[in-house]
C-alpha positions in Angstrom: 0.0 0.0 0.0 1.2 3.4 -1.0 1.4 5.2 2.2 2.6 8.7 0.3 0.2 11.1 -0.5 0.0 12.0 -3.8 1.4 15.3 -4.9 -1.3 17.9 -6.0 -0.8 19.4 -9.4 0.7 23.0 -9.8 -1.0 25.9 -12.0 1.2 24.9 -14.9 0.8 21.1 -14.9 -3.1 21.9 -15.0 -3.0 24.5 -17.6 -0.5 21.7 -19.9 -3.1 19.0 -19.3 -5.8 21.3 -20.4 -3.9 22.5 -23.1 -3.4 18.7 -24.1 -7.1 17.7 -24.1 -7.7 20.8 -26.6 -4.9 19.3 -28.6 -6.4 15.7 -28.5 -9.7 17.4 -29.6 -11.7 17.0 -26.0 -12.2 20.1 -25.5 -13.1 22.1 -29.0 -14.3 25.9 -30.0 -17.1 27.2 -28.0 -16.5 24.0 -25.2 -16.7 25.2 -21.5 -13.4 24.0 -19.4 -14.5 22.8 -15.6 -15.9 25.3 -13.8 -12.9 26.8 -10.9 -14.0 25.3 -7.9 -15.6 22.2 -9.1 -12.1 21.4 -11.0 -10.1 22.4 -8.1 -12.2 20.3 -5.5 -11.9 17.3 -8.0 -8.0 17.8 -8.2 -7.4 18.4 -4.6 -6.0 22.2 -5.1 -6.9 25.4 -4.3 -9.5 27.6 -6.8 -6.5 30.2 -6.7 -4.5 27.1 -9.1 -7.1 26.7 -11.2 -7.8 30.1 -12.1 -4.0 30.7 -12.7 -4.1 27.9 -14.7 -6.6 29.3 -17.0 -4.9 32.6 -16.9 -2.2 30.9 -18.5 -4.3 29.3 -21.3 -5.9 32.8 -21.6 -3.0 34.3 -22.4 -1.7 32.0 -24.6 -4.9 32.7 -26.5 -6.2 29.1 -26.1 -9.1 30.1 -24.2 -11.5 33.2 -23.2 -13.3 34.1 -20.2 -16.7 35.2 -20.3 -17.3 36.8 -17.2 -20.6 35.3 -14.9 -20.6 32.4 -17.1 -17.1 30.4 -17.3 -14.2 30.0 -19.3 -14.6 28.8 -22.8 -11.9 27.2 -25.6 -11.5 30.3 -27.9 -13.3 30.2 -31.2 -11.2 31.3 -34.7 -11.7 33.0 -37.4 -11.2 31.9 -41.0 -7.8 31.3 -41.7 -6.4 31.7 -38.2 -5.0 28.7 -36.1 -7.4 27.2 -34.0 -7.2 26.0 -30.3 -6.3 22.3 -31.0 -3.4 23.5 -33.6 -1.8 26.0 -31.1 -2.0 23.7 -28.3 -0.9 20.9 -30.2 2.0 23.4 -31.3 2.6 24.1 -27.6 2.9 20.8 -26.5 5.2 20.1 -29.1 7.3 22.9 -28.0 7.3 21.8 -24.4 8.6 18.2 -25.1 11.1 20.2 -27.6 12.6 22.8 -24.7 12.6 19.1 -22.0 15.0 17.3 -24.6 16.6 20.4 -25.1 17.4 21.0 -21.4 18.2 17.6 -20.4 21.2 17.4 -23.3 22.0 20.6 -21.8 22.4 18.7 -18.7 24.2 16.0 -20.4 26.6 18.4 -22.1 26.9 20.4 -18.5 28.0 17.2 -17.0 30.7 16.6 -19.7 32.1 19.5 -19.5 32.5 19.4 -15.7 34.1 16.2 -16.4 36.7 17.5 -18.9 37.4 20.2 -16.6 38.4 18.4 -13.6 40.5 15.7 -16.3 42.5 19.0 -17.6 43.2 20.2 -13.3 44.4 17.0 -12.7 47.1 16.6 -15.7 47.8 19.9 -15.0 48.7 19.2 -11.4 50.5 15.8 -12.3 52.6 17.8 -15.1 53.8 20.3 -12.1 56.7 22.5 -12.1 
């Protein structure tokens, strides 16, 4: 038995698993998200994470609040890219900046490596 409670989700993991269902087509133009408090009650986090999850997806023009009724997946306009493309194109770009950074790690590692490899010849070469 798992005696660990599980970790709650942070503003930006909710807002990237939103932003995946509108990539996978769950959520579409005109859909409603979860209301706030509903959501956060379900995911075991405050409303305050929720909303700044939505922010987030606000801003990245994914969704639009309309005030006294919820939060909705943005519609488009002919010719524009739609919610499931830039999300899609978001998520892409997320998994693109983790590879990214962990061969940066890799390479940081390396160099570290090399570094301490040139101090010691350099000490064993001595005066």
């Amino acid at each position: 038995m798992d005696s660990e409670p599980k970790r709650k989700p942070n503003a930006r993991e909710i807002a990237a698993r939103i932003r995946g269902e509108i990539a996978a087509g769950t959520f579409g133009p005109g859909d409603r998200l979860p209301g706030g408090r509903a959501y956060a009650k379900k995911l075991g986090v405050s409303l305050m994470t929720v909303q700044n999850a939505y922010t987030q997806l606000r801003d990245e023009g994914l969704v639009e609040g309309v005030s006294g009724s919820g939060t909705y997946v943005r519609e488009t306009t002919p010719g524009e890219q739609g919610p499931r493309e830039a999300a899609q194109s978001l998520a892409d770009l997320q998994a693109e900046v983790t590879r990214v950074s962990t061969e940066l790690a890799g390479l940081i590692k390396r160099v570290g490596q090399l570094e301490e490899v040139v101090r010691s010849a350099e000490g064993q070469s001595g005066p």
